[in-house]
C-alpha positions, 0 to 999 in steps of 0.5 A: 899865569903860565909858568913860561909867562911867569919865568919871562916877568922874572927875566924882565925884571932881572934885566931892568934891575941890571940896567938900573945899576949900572945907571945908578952906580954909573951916574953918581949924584946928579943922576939921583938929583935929575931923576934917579928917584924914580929909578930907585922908586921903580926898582923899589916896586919891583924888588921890594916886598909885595905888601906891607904898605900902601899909598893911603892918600894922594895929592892932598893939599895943604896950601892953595899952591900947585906945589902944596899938595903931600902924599900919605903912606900907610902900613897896609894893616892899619885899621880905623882907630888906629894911632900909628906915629907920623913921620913927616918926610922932606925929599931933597934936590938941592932946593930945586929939584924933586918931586914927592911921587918919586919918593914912594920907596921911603913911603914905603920902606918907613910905612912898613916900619909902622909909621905914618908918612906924609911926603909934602912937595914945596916950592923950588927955586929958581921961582921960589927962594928962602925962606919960601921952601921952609913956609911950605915945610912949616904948612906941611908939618901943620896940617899934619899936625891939624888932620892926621888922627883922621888918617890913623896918624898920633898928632902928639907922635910927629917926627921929621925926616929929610934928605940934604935939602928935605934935611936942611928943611926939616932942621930948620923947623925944629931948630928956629920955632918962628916958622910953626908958629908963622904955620899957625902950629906949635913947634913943639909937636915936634918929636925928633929929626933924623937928618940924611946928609944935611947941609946945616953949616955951608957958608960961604956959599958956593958962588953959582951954586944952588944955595947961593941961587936959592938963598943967596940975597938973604941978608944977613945971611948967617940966618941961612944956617941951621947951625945959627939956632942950636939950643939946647931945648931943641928935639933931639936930632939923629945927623947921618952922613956918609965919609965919601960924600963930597956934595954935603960935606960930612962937616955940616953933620958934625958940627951941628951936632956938636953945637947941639951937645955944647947947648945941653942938648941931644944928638946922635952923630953916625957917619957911615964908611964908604957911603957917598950923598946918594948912597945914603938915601939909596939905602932905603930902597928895598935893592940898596939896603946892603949899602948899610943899614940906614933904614934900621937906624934911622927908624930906632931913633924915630921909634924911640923919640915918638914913644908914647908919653905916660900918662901922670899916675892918678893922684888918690883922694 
């Protein structure tokens, strides 16, 4: 390549990334939820680190649906016989929208933090409702469980990760335990959970809104709610949210980890100033990580809560 090719890819690249923030920071929230993922997975491409991670598997299906399928991300140094701990990672989209493809930058922001990272579709509303989408995150989860010391992944290192609704998902399996056990799994392999702006305590629903259109016939509808489940034997939980956001209100994350605490168990809250719905996921995209420092956070805690157990001393004859 000619430097004077060479200097135009740099301008292109310059030039789309102003557009881009100027569509992200122009558009808000619905922008993100309509398909702002695939600018931040673009920019992410272009403005991230050449390496580090790569896209190990595709369209791997873990049910017989159209949207039962997940993508594995990997660091681009894993060898065979590798056993790296796993995220699982719930997109969100107000359990309507979103797509796993879009999501390569959190595949790949976590990949390079050296886990693992399945991204599962699932079913959406309006042709799916409760509990439909936490099924398929249950199916997720256990094949994941079932296939990913195949593919350089600890099965006894799982931790959950989610964004709004992927963060409502992954509440509720680590929350109520009948949905692994329904998967055939053990809710038990579950390590942790680091939640991203979740609605866990949002009743009454809003009327025409997206939860009353995917969960609103549920009755009672109490069992709807995170919130509903906390214990105390449950896998420890890190909540973030952000003060400035008026789509999941910051109370869901507050009161479910005070839930949490007054059952005996463990949950870390971190509410970051100045940081709206969108934001908090946009910082872990390589161009948004000045945003605050999500990515780093939220990995120390998965970090920590999948640390290999050790192994019981040998007892002497």
């Amino acid at each position: 390549m000619t430097g004077r090719e060479a200097k135009g890819r740099r301008l292109i690249k310059i030039l789309f990334v102003l557009l881009l923030l100027v569509l992200l920071f122009g558009g808000g929230a619905k922008l993100v939820v309509s398909g702002g993922a695939k600018s931040l997975n673009m920019a992410d491409r272009l403005l991230g680190q050449g390496d580090g991670a790569r896209l190990l598997l595709a369209d791997q299906p873990y049910g017989r649906g159209p949207r039962q399928s997940l993508d594995i991300w990997a660091p681009d140094n894993l060898e065979e016989g590798d056993r790296l701990p796993v995220i699982v990672f719930f997109y969100g989209g107000g359990w309507d929208g979103g797509e796993r493809g879009s999501y390569g930058f959190a595949g790949r922001a976590l990949a390079r933090q050296g886990f693992v990272v399945v991204i599962p579709d699932y079913r959406l509303a309006p042709k799916a409702h409760w509990p439909d989408f936490i099924e398929d995150s249950a199916a997720a989860v256990a094949w994941t469980h079932e296939h990913i010391a195949k593919l350089g992944g600890d099965p006894d290192r799982i931790a959950l990760m989610g964004h709004s609704a992927g963060a409502y998902n992954a509440a509720m399996l680590a929350l109520d335990p009948q949905w692994l056990r329904a998967a055939k799994s053990d809710p038990s392999v579950i390590r942790g959970v680091a939640g991203l702006a979740g609605p866990y305590d949002f009743l009454p629903l809003e009327k025409g809104g997206r939860a009353e259109k995917a969960m609103g016939k549920v009755r009672p509808i109490e069992r709807t709610q995170p919130i509903q489940f906390a214990r105390g034997d449950a896998p420890p939980l890190w909540l973030a949210t952000g003060d400035e956001d008026e789509v999941v209100r910051p109370r869901n994350s507050q009161n479910l980890a005070a839930a949490i605490e007054k059952a005996g168990g463990s949950a870390t809250l971190r509410i970051y100033p100045g940081m709206g719905h969108t934001g908090i996921v946009m910082a872990l995209a390589a161009p948004f990580r000045g945003k605050g420092p999500v990515l780093d956070e939220a990995t120390d805690f998965l970090r920590g809560v999948t640390g290999r157990r050790v192994a019981p001393a040998e007892v002497m004859p």
